[in-house]
C-alpha positions as CSV (number, residue, x, y, z in Angstrom):
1,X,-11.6,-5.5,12.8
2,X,-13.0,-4.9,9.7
3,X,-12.4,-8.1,7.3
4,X,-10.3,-7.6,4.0
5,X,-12.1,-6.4,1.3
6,X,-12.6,-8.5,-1.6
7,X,-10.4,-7.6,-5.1
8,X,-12.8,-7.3,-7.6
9,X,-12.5,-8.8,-11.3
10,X,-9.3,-10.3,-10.3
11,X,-8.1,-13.1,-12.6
12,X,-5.2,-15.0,-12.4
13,X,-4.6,-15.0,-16.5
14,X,-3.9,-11.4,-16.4
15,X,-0.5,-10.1,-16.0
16,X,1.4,-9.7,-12.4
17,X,1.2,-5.5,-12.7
18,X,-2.5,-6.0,-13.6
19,X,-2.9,-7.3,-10.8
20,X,-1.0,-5.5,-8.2
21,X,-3.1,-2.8,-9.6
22,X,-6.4,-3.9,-8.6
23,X,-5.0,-5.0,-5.3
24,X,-3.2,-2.0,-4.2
25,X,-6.1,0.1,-5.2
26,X,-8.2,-2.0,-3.2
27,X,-6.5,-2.0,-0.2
28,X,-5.9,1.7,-0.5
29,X,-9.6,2.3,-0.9
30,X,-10.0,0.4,1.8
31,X,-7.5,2.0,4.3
32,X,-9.3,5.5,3.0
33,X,-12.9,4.4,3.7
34,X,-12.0,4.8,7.4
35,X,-11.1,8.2,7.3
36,X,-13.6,9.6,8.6
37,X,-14.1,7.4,11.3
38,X,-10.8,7.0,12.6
39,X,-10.6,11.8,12.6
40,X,-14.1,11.7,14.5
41,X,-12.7,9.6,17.4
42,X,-15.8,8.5,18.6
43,X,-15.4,4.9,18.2
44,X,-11.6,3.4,18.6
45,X,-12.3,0.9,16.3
46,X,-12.1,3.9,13.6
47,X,-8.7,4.3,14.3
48,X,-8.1,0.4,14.8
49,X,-9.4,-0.1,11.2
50,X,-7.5,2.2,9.4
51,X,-4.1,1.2,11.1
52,X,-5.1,-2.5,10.0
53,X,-5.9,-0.8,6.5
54,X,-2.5,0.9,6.6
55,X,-1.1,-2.5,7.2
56,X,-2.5,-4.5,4.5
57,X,-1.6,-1.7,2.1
58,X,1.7,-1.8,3.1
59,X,1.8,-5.2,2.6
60,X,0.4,-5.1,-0.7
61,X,2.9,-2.5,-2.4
62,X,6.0,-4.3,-0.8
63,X,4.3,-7.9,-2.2
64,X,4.6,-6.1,-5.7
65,X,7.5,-3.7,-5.0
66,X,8.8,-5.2,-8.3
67,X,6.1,-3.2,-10.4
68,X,7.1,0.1,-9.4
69,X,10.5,2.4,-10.0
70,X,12.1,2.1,-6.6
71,X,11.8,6.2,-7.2
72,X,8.5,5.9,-7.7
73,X,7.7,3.2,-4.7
74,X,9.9,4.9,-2.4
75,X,8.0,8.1,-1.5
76,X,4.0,6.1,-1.6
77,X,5.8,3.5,1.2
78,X,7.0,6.7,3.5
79,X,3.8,8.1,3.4
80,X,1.4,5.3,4.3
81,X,4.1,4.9,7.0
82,X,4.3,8.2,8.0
83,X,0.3,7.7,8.5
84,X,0.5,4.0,10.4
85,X,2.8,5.6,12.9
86,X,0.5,8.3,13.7
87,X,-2.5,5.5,14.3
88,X,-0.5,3.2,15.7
89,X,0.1,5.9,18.4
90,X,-3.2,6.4,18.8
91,X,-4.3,2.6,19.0
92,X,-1.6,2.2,21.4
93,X,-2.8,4.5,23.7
94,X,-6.8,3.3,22.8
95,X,-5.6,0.1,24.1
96,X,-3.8,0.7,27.1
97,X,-6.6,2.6,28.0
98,X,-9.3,-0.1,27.6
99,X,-6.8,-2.1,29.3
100,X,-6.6,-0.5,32.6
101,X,-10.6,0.4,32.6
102,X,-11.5,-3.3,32.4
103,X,-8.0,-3.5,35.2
104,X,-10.1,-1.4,37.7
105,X,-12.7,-3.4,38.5
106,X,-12.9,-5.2,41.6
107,X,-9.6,-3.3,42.7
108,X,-9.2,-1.8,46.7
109,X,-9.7,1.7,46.1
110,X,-6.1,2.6,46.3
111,X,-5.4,0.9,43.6
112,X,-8.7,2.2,41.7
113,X,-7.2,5.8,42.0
114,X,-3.5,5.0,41.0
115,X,-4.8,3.3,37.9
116,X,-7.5,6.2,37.4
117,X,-4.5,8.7,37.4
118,X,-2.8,6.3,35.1
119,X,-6.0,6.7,32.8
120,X,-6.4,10.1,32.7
121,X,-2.4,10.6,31.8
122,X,-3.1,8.2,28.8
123,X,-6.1,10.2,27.7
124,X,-3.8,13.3,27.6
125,X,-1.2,11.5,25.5
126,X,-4.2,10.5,23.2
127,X,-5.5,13.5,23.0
128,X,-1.9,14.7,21.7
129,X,-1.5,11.5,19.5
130,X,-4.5,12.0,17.7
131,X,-4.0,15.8,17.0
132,X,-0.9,14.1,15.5
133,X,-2.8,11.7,13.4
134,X,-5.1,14.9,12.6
135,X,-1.6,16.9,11.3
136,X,-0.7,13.5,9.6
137,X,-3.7,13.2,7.6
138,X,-4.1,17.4,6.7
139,X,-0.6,17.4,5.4
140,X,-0.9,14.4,2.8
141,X,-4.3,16.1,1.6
142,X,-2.9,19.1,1.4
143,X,-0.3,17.4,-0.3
144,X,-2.8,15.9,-2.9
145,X,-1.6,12.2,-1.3
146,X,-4.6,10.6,-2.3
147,X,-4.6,11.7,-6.1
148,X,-0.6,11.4,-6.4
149,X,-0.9,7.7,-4.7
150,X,-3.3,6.6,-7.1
151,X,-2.1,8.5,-10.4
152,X,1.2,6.6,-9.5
153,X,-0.2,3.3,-9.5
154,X,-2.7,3.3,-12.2
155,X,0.2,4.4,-14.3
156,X,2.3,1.8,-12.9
157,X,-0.2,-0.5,-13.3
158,X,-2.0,-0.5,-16.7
C-alpha cells in the first residue's frame, strides 16, 4: 500500500475551508495518480492503491462535509463511491485469488484441482469486475469527473 501523501503548505493558521482544500485535492490527486495502474491490471496493487486512494478521499470530503453545499457534496461523494465499489470488486476477487494460490500448495491433488477450479471461476468474475471498473472509470471521464470534482472544490475552497 502506497503511504499517504503529504499535504503541502498546510498551516494550521489558515482557515478550516483552506484547508480542506489542500487536503481533498491532495487525496484526490492521489487516488488519480493510480489510474493507470490500477486500468493496466498488471500489478494488483494498482487496483489495491487506488481503492485505498478512494478511501482516504472519501474520508477527507466527509471530515469537511461542513464546507460544501450538501447539493454540491452530494453528487462528488456518489461518484468516488460509485468508483470504490467497482475496485473493491476487483480487490476482492485479487485477493481471494492470491488466497487460494498460496492455499494450493502442499495440498493432495484432489484438493489442488477443486481449488484450481475455484481459481479459474474467480479469474472470470475478475475479468467481469474489472471491465466494470473499466465502464466506471470511462463514464466519469466522459463525464468530465475529474474537472467538475475539482472546479467544485477549489470554488468551495478558496
Amino acid at each position: 500500500m502506497a503511504p499517504a501523501r503529504p499535504i503541502r503548505n498546510l498551516d494550521c493558521e489558515e482557515s478550516f475551508r483552506t484547508a480542506a482544500g489542500k487536503v481533498i485535492w491532495t487525496r484526490f490527486e492521489e487516488m488519480m495518480s493510480f489510474r493507470d495502474e490500477a486500468l493496466a491490471g498488471e500489478d494488483i496493487e494498482g487496483v489495491h492503491d487506488m481503492r485505498v486512494g478512494s478511501r482516504r478521499l472519501r474520508a477527507a470530503l466527509e471530515l469537511f462535509r461542513d464546507v460544501f453545499p450538501s447539493n454540491r457534496l452530494s453528487p462528488l461523494l456518489r461518484d468516488v463511491k460509485s468508483l470504490a465499489d467497482s475496485l473493491g470488486d476487483v480487490r476482492d476477487m485479487d485477493v481471494m485469488i492470491d488466497r487460494l494460490k498460496r492455499d494450493m500448495k502442499g495440498r493432495p491433488p484432489s484438493q489442488q484441482l477443486v481449488l484450481g477450479d475455484m481459481i479459474a471461476d474467480l479469474n472470470e468474475r475478475r475479468d467481469q469486475a474489472r471491465e466494470v471498473l473499466k465502464e466506471t472509470i470511462s463514464r466519469l471521464e466522459r463525464e468530465e469527473f475529474p474537472r467538475q470534482f475539482l472546479a467544485v472544490v477549489a470554488q468551495e475552497t478558496m
